[in-house]
C-alpha positions in Angstrom: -150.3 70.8 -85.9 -148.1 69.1 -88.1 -147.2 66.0 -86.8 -143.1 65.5 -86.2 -142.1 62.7 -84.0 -143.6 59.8 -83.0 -142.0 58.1 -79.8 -142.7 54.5 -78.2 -142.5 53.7 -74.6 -142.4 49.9 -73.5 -143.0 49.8 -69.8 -143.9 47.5 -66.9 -146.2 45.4 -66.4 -147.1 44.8 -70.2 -147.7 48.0 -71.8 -146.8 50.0 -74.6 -147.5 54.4 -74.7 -147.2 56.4 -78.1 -146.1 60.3 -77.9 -147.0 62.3 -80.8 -145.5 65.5 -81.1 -146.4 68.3 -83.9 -144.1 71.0 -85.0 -145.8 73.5 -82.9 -145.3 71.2 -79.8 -148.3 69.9 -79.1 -147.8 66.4 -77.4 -150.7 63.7 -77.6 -150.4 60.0 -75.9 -151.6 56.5 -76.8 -152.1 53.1 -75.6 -151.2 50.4 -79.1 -151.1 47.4 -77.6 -151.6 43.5 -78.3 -150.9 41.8 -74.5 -148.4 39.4 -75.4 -147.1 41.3 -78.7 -145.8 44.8 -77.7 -142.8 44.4 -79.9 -145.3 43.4 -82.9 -147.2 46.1 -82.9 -144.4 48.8 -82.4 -143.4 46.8 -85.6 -146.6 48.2 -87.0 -146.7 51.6 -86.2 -143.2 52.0 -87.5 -144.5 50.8 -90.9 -147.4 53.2 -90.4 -145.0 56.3 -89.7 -144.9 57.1 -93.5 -148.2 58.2 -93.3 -148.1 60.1 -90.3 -145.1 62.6 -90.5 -145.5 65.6 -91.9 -149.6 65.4 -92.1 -151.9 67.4 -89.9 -152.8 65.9 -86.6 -155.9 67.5 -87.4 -157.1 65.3 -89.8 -158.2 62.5 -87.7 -160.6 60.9 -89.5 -158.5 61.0 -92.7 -155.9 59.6 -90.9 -158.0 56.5 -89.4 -159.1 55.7 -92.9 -155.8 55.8 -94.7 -154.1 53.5 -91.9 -157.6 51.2 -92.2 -157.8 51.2 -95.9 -154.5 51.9 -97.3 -152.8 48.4 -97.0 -154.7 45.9 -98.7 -154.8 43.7 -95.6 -157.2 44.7 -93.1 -158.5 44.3 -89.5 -156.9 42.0 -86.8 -155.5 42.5 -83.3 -151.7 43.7 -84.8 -153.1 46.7 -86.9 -156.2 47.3 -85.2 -154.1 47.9 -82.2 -151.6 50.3 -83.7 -154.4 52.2 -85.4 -156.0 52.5 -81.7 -153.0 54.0 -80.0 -152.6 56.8 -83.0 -156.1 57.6 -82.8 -155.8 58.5 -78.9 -153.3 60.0 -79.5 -154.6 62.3 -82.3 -157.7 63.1 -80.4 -155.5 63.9 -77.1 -153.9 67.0 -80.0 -157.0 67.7 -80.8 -158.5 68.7 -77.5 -155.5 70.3 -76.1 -154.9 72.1 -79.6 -158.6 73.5 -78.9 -158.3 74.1 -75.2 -161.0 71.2 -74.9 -161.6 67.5 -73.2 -162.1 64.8 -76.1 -165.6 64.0 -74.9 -166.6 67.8 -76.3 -165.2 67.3 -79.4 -167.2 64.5 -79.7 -170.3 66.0 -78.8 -170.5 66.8 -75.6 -171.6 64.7 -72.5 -174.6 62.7 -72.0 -173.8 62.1 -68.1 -171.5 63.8 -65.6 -170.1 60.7 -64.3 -169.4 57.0 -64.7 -170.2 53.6 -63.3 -166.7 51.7 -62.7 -165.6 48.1 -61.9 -162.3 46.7 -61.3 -161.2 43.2 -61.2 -161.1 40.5 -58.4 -159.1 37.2 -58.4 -161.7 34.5 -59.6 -159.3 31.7 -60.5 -158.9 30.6 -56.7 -161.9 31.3 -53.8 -159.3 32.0 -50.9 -158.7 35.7 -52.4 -162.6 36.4 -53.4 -163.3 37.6 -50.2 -160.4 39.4 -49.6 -159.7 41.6 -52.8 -163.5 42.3 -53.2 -163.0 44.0 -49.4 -160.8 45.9 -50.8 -162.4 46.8 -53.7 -165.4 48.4 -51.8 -163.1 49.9 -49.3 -161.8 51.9 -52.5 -165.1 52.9 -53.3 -166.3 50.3 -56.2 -169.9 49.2 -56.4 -168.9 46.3 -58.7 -166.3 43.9 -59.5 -166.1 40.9 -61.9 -164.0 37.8 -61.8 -163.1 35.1 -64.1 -165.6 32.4 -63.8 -163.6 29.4 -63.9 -160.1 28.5 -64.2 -158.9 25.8 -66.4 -161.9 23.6 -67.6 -162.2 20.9 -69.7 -164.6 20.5 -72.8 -166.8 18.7 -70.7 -166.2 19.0 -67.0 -167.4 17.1 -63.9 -170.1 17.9 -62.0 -167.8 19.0 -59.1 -165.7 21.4 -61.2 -169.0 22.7 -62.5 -169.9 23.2 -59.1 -167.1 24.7 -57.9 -167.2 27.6 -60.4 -170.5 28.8 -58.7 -168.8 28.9 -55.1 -167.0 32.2 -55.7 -170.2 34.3 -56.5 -171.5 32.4 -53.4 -169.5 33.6 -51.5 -169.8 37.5 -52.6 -173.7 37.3 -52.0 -173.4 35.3 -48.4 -171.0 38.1 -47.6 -172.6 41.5 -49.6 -175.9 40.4 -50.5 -177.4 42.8 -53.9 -175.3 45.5 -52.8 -172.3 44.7 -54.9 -172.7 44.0 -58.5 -171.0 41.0 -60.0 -169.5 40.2 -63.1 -168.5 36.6 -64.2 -165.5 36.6 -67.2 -165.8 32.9 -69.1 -162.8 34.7 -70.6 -163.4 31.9 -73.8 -162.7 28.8 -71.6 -165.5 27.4 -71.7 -166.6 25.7 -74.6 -169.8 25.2 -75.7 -170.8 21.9 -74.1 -170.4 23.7 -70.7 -171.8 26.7 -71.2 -175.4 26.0 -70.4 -174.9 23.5 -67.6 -172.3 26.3 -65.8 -175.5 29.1 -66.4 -177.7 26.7 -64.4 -175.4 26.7 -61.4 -175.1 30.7 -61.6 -178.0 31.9 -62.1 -179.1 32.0 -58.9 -176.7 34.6 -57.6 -177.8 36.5 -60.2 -174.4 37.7 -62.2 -174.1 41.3 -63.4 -173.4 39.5 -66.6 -171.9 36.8 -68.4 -168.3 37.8 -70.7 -167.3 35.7 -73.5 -168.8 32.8 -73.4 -167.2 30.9 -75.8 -164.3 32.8 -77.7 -165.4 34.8 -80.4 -164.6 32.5 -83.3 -167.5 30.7 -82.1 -169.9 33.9 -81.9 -172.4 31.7 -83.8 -173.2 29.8 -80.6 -174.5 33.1 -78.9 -178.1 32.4 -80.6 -178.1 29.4 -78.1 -177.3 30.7 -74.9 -179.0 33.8 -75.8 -182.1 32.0 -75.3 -181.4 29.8 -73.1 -180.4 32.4 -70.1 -182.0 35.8 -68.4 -178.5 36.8 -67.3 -177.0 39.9 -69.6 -174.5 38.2 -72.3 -171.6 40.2 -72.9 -168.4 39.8 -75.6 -166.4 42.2 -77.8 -163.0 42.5 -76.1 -161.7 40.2 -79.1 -163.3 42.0 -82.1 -161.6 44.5 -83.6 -163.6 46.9 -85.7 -167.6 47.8 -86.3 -167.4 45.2 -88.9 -166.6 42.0 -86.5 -169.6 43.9 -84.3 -172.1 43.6 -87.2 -173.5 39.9 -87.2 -174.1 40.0 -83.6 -175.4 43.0 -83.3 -177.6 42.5 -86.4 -178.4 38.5 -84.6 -179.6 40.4 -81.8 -177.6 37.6 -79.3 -175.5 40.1 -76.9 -176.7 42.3 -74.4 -173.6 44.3 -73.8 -170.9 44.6 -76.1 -167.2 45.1 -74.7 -165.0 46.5 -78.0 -161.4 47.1 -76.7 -160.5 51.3 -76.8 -156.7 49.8 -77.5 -157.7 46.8 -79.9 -160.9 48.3 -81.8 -159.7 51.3 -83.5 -159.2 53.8 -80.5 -161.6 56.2 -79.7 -163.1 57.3 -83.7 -164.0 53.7 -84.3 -165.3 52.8 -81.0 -167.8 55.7 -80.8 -168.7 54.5 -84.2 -169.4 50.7 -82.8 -171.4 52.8 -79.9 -173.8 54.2 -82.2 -175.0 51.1 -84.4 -175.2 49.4 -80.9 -177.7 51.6 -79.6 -179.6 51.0 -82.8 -180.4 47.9 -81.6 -180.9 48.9 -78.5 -177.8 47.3 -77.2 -175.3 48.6 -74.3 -171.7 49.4 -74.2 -169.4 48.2 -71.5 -165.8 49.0 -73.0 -163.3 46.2 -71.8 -160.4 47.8 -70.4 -157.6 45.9 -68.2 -154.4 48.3 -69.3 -153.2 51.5 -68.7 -154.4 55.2 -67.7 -154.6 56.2 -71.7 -156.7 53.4 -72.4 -158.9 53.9 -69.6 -159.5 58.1 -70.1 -160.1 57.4 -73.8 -162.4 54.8 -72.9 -164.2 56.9 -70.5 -164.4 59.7 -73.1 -166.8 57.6 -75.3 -168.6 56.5 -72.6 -169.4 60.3 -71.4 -170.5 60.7 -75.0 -172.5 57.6 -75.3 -176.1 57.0 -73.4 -175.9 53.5 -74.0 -172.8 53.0 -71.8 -173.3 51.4 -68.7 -170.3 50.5 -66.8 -166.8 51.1 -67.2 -164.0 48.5 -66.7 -160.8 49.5 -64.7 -157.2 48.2 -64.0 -156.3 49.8 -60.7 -155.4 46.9 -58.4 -155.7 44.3 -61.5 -153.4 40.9 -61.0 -151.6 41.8 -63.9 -150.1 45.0 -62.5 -147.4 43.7 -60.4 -145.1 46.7 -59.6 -146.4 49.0 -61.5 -150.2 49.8 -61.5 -152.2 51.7 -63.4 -151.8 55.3 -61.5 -148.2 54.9 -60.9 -147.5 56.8 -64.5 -149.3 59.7 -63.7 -148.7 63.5 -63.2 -152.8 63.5 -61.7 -153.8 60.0 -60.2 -156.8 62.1 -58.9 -159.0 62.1 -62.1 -159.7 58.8 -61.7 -160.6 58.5 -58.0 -163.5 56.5 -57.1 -166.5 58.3 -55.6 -169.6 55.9 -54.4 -168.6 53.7 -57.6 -168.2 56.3 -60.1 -165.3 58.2 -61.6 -166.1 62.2 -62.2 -166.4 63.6 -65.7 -162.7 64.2 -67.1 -162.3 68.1 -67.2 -159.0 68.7 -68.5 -157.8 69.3 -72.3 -157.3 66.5 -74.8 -157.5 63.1 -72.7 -157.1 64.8 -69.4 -154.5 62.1 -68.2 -151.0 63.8 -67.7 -147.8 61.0 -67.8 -144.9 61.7 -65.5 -142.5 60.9 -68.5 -139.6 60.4 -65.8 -141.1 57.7 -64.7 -141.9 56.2 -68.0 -138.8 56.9 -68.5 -137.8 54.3 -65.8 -139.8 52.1 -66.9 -138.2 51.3 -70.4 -135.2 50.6 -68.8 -137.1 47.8 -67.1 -139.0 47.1 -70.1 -141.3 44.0 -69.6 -141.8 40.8 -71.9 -145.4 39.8 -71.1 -146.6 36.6 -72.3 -150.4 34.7 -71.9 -149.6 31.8 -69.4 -149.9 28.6 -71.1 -152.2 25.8 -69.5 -152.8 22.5 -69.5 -155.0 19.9 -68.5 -154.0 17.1 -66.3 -153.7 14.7 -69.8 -151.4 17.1 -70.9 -154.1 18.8 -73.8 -154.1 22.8 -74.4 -155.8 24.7 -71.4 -157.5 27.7 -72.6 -156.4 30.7 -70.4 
C-alpha cells in the first residue's frame, strides 16, 4: 500500500486524471481539476508529491490533513482541487485494497439508487426543446439550464422576460413531469435577482443555482426570504469552512460543494454531515469526468440528505470526447427511469481504458472560460 508513482493525464475536453500506484500494485484514479487551470493545478500536485511517495495510501485521513494544513496557505480552487483528485484517488486504493466499493467504507448505503440530471442548453431557446427530448429519451427525469445568458447589472424588462421563456417552454411541452433546474451561474447580480424570481416562479423551478457569485453570499439572506423556490450554491466553495456562514445563516436550501474542487470525497462527506444538521440538502455539482461523478455518487449513497445528482453525459462542454468515452464499463452509469444504480464494484467502481487516455494526451486540450461582453464593451460575467 505504499504509495510509488503518481501519473497525470491531460485529456480532451478540459480534464485532468491522477493514477496512484502503490508498490504492491494497487492503482487508484482522480479527477484535480480547476476548468481553465489544468496546468496550475498539475503544478500543485507536483509540489504535493513530497508528501505522498513512500507513505501509506492507507492513511487517508492523515494524508488530507497534512496536504490541508501543512503549507501555511490554505483553501482556494488551486489546492483544494489537487487535494480533491488525491483523495479519490486514495479512497479508489482503499476499496479495491479491501475488496470493497468506497460507499462501504464509508458506512454503508442509505439508498440503492440515485436521482440524476444532466445539462440542457439554456443560453439560446432554439435548442431547449430539442436537447431536453433527448434528455428524457435517455432516461432523465430532470435537467437544468442556465437561466440567462449575458445580463447586465440592471437589465430591461425584455431581457428579463426573455429569461423566463425557456422554462416556458419545457412546461407547455412536459408539464410537472420533468423537473427543472435554473443555473444563474453568478450572472446575475443582485439588482436582478428578485425581479428575474418574479418572472420564474410560476413555472415553478426545481431550484435556483448561484444566485449571485459566492463572494456576495451575504445577499442570500435577501432572496432567501423573498422566494419559495429552493436556493442552491456551493459549486465555488471549497472546503466545510466556506460552507459554515451559510449554513449557520440558514439562507440555502441545497448546497452544491464540488467532489473535484472541495476536498474530494473525505471532505465532502464531511460538508454532508454539518448540512444535515441544519436540516439542509446536498446536490453535489458535477459537470466533468466519470471519476468525479462515481466519487460524487459515493457520498451521495452514503448521505440521506442527498437529493439529486448532477451529470456530464451529453454536457456542451464535451465536444469530442464525453464523459463515457474513457471507460472500460460505460454501463455503471446508465440511466434507469432517472436514476443511476448503486455502484457495486471495488474502490470507485469506474474502470479507465488507459489506451484511450492515452490518446487523449496527445491531443491534450487548453480549455479556457469564454470571455463576454456587453454591447458597451464592459465585462460580461459567464
Amino acid at each position: 500500500m505504499i504509495i510509488e508513482n503518481i501519473e497525470l493525464f491531460k485529456v480532451p475536453p478540459r480534464w485532468l486524471f491522477l493514477k496512484i500506484t502503490t508498490a504492491n500494485g494497487i492503482v487508484g484514479w482522480g479527477e484535480p481539476v480547476v476548468e481553465g487551470k489544468a496546468d496550475t493545478v498539475a503544478a500543485c500536485i507536483k509540489e504535493l508529491e513530497q508528501y505522498l511517495i513512500g507513505k501509506d495510501a492507507g492513511n487517508i485521513e492523515d494524508i488530507w490533513q497534512i496536504l490541508y494544513r501543512g503549507g501555511f496557505y490554505r483553501g482556494g480552487p488551486v489546492l483544494m482541487s489537487a487535494i480533491s483528485g488525491i483523495d479519490q484517488a486514495l479512497w479508489d486504493i482503499k476499496g479495491k485494497a479491501l475488496g470493497v466499493p468506497v460507499h462501504q467504507l464509508l458506512g454503508g448505503p442509505v439508498r440503492h439508487k440515485m436521482k440524476m440530471y444532466c445539462w440542457i442548453g439554456g443560453d439560446h431557446p432554439e435548442v431547449v426543446l430539442e436537447q431536453a427530448h433527448e434528455k428524457v429519451k435517455a432516461g432523465f427525469k430532470a435537467v437544468k439550464m442556465n437561466a440567462t445568458g449575458a445580463l447586465e447589472w440592471v437589465a430591461s424588462i425584455k431581457d428579463v422576460k426573455k429569461v423566463a421563456n425557456n422554462i416556458k417552454l419545457l412546461r407547455d411541452e412536459f408539464g410537472d413531469d420533468l423537473d427543472v433546474g435554473l443555473d444563474f451561474h453568478g450572472r446575475v447580480h443582485k439588482p436582478m435577482v428578485k425581479r428575474l424570481i418574479d418572472e420564474l416562479e410560476p413555472y415553478h423551478p426545481m431550484f435556483i443555482e448561484e444566485p449571485v457569485l459566492p463572494e456576495n453570499n451575504d445577499a442570500l439572506k435577501h432572496i432567501y426570504q423573498y422566494t419559495s423556490i429552493p436556493v442552491a450554491t456551493g459549486e465555488r466553495m471549497f472546503s466545510r469552512w466556506d460552507f459554515k456562514d451559510i449554513l449557520h445563516q440558514g439562507v440555502v436550501d441545497i448546497i452544491q460543494p464540488d467532489l473535484s474542487h472541495a476536498g474530494g470525497i473525505s471532505e465532502v462527506r464531511r460538508i454532508a454531515a454539518m448540512a444535515e444538521a441544519y436540516d439542509i440538502t446536498l446536490a453535489p455539482h458535477c459537470p466533468l469526468g466519470p471519476i468525479a461523478l462515481a466519487s460524487s455518487l459515493h457520498v451521495d449513497f452514503v448521505s440521506a440528505n442527498a437529493v439529486i445528482q448532477e451529470s456530464s453525459i451529453g454536457i456542451h462542454y464535451n465536444e469530442g470526447y464525453d464523459i463515457l468515452d474513457y471507460m472500460a464499463n460505460p454501463e455503471v452509469f446508465d440511466i434507469k427511469d432517472g436514476y443511476i444504480d448503486l455502484l457495486t464494484k471495488p474502490g470507485l467502481g469506474v474502470e479507465i481504458d488507459e489506451d484511450k487516455l492515452k490518446e487523449g494526451v496527445k491531443i491534450g486540450h487548453n480549455w479556457a472560460n469564454p470571455i463576454w461582453r456587453h454591447g458597451d464593451g464592459n465585462f460580461a460575467e459567464w
